[in-house]
N, C-alpha and C positions, 0 to 999 in steps of 0.2 A: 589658586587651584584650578586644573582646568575640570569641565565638564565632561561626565562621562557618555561616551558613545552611547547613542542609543539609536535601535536599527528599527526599521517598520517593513515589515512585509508586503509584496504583492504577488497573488496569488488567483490562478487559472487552471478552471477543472472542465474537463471532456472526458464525458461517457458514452459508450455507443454498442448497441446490440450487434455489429457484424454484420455480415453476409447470409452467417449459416446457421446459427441460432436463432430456436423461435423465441424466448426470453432473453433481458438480459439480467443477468445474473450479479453481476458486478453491483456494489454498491460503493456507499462513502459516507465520512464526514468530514464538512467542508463548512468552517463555522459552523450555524446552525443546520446548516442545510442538509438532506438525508436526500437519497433518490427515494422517496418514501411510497408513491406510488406504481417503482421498477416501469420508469418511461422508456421507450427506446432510443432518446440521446437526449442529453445533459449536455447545454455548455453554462457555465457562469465563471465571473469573474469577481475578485475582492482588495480593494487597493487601500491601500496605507493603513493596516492593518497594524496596530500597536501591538507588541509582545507583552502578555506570553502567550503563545498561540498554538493549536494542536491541528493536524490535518491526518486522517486518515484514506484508504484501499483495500475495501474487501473483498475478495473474488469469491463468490459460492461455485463449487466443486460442481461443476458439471455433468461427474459422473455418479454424485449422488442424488439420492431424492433430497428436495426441499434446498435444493441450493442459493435458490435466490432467497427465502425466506431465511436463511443460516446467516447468508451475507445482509439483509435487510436488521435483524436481530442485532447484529453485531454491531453495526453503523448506528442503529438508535440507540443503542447503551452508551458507546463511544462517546457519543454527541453529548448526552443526560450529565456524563460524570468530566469529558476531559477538564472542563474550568477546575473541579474539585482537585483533579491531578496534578496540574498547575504548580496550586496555591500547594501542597503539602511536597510537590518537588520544589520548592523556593526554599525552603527549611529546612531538609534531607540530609543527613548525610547520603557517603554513597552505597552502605548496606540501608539504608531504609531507600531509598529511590530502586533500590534489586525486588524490596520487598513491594514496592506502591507497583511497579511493572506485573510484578508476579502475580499478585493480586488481582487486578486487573484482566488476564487472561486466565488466571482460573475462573474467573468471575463469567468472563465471555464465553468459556468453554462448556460449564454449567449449566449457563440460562440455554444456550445451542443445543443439548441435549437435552433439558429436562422438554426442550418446544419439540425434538422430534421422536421425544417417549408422547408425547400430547397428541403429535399427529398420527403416533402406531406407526413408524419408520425407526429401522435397525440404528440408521446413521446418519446425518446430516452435517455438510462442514460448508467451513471458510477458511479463506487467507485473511490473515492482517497484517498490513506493513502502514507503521505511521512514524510521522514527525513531530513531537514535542519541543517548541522552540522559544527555550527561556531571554533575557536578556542579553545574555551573551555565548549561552549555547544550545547547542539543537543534542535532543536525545531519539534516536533511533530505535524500534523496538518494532520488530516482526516473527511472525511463525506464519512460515507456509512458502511459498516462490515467488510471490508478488514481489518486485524487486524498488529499491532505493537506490538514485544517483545521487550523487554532490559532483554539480559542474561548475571547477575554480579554473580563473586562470588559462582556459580551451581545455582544459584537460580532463577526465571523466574519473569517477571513484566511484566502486558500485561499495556502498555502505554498510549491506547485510548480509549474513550467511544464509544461504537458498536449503529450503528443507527438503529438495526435490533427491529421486532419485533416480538414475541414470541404469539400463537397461544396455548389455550388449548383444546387438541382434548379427547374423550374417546374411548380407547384401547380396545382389545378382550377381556381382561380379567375381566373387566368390571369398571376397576379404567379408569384414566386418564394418561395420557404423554402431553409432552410440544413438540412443531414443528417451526419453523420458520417459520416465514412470510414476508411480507415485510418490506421496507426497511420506515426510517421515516422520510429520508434525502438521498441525493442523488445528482450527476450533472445532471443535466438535467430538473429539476423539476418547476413546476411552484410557482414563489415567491411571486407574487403577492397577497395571500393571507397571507400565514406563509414565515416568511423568514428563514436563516438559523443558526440554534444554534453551534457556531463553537467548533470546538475540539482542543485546542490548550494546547499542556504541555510542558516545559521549564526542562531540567536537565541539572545537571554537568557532562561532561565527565569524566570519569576514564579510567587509563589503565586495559586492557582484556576488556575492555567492548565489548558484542556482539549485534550487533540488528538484528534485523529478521522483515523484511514485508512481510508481505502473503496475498494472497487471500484468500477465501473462502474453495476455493480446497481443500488445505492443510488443516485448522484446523476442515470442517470436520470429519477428518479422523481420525487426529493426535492430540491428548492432548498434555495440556503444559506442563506436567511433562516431557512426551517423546522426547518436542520439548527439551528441558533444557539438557534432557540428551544426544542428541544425536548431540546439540551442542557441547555441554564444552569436549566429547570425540571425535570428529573426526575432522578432516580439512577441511578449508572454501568449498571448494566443492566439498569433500566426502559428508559435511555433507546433504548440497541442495538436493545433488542425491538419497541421503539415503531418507530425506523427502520425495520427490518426489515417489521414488520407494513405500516405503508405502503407500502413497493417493490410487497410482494406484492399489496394491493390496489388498484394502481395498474396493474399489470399481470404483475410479476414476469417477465419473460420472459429473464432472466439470473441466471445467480447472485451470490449479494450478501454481500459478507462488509465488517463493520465490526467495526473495532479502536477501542479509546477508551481512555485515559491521558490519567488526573487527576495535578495534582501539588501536593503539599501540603507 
């Protein structure tokens, strides 16, 4: 019989306050590790990392109060429960794995509100987009626009549906342009009216697979072609920093935090 494949991860996170931001807002979980006292850059790195592993990206809304605190909230729950996630996605069917996701984000959505009824603020949110990567597949699972690559082969696959919404304004020139707007889903938000349409995608790992979570920051700035390209050419955390350094001179005016897992 032969032996079955088994892959180990390596894995490279950068966090960075911007330009134009006095906080950064951004958080994570990254293994154990939480930006827990919101420094103004993060780099670390984690190699040969056995499966099953979980990595998350949380962006606190900017333009709400308690952003960083929503996104700090949500990174240290993340952290507390992913192993538990893990272990009960090894056993799952695929409606109980709907239901351990869905769970999970009521859960985050909850605690994120019940902290900014605590602080006397209307609302308080976050993005989450993370990666759950069992033995032979990775489970994707976000609300909000922080986004997911899977870089195979040179080629770029953006993983998730964006909860963003798109604004048409008219320009000087007397046509039209398209702008972001808010977000249509989010942590923090109130459910009781709409509840929450989840993001969840299933794949098979391959070897070189690369994946990339980002904030906002980054794709800004940086297209996916460029992301693609300047994955599959440089090394796990040449290439973050390379990201990184472009947002910031392109304009940086958010914080930008990119997660990257290789798998081998």
């Amino acid at each position: 019989m032969f032996d079955l494949i088994k892959y180990k991860l390596n894995a490279g996170l950068i966090s960075d306050i911007g330009r134009k931001r006095l906080e950064n807002q951004d958080n994570f979980s990254f293994g154990d590790f939480i930006n827990a006292d919101r420094k103004e850059h993060v780099e670390q790195e984690l190699k040969g990392q056995k499966l099953p592993q979980a990595y998350g990206i949380m962006d606190g809304m900017g333009g709400e109060k308690l952003g960083a605190q929503a996104s700090l909230e949500a990174a240290g729950f993340f952290s507390s429960v992913y192993k538990e996630i893990l272990s009960d996605l090894n056993t799952a069917d695929n409606k109980k794995k709907e239901r351990i996701f869905e769970d999970l984000v009521y859960t985050l959505n909850e605690r994120i509100r019940k902290m900014a009824r605590e602080q006397g603020v209307r609302r308080s949110g976050t993005t989450l987009a993370a990666i759950f990567f069992m033995e032979k597949k990775a489970y994707v699972l976000s609300v909000g626009d922080s986004e997911v690559f899977l870089i195979r082969e040179g080629q770029i696959y953006r993983l998730n549906k964006l909860d963003s919404m798109t604004i048409t304004v008219d320009d000087e020139s007397g046509g039209q342009r398209k702008i972001k707007g808010g977000l249509s889903q989010f942590l923090g938000m109130d459910t009781e009216e709409y509840g929450f349409h989840l993001n969840i995608k299933e794949l098979e790992l391959e070897n070189k697979d690369s994946f990339l979570i980002c904030s906002d920051g980054l794709t800004d700035y940086v297209g996916n072609a460029e992301i693609a390209e300047i994955v599959c050419e440089h090394e796990l955390m040449d290439s973050i920093k390379i990201l990184l350094g472009l947002a910031m001179e392109r304009g940086g005016k958010d914080n930008t935090t990119i997660l990257r897992i290789d798998v081998s």
